[in-house]
C-alpha positions in Angstrom: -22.9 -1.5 2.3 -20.9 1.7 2.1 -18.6 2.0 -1.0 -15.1 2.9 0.9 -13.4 5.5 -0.5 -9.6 5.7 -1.6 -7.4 7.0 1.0 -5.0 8.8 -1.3 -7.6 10.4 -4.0 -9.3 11.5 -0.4 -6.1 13.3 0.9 -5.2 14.5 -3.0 -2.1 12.4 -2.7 -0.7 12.1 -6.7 2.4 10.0 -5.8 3.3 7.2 -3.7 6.9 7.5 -2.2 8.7 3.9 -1.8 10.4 5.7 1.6 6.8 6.0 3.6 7.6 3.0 5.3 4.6 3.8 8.0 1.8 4.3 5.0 3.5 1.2 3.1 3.0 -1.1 6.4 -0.5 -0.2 7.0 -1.3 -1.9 3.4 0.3 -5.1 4.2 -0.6 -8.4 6.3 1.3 -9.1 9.7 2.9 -11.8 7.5 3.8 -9.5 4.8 1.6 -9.7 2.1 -0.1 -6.6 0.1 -3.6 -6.6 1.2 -6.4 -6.2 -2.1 -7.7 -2.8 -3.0 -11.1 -4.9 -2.6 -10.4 -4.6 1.1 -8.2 -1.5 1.5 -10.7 0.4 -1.0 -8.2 2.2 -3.2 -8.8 3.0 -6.7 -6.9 1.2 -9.4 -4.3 3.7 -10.3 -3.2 4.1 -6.5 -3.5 0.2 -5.5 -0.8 -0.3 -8.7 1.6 2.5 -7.2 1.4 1.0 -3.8 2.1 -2.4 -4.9 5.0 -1.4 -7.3 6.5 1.2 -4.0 5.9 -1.9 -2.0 7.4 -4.3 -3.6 10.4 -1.6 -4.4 10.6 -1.1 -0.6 11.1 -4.7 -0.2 13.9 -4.9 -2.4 15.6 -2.3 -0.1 14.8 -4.0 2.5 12.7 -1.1 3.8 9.9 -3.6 4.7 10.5 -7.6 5.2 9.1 -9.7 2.7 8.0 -12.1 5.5 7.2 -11.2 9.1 7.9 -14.2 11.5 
């Protein structure tokens, strides 16, 4: 299989922004969990920004921490 590459070392993106609601949902479950950079294929360094934006998003109730 294919190695996939990461989607933000691909589009030279250095920082995450917590407010990118759009790019922040696209990484997480339809019941609201962060999905694994095993399946996402981002590199360490980006999969730890997204999950601390994420989970700062959530605390601003930007995104839901549970989807019903």
């Amino acid at each position: 299989m294919r190695r996939k590459v990461c989607r933000f070392c691909a589009e030279k993106v250095r920082d995450i922004d917590f407010k990118q609601i759009q790019i922040l949902r696209t990484f997480t479950t339809d019941t609201g969990k962060i999905l694994s950079a095993r399946i996402t294929g981002n590199c360490a360094s980006h999969q730890r920004q997204l999950t601390r934006c994420i989970k700062r998003a959530r605390n601003l109730a930007l995104l839901p921490y549970v989807s019903r």
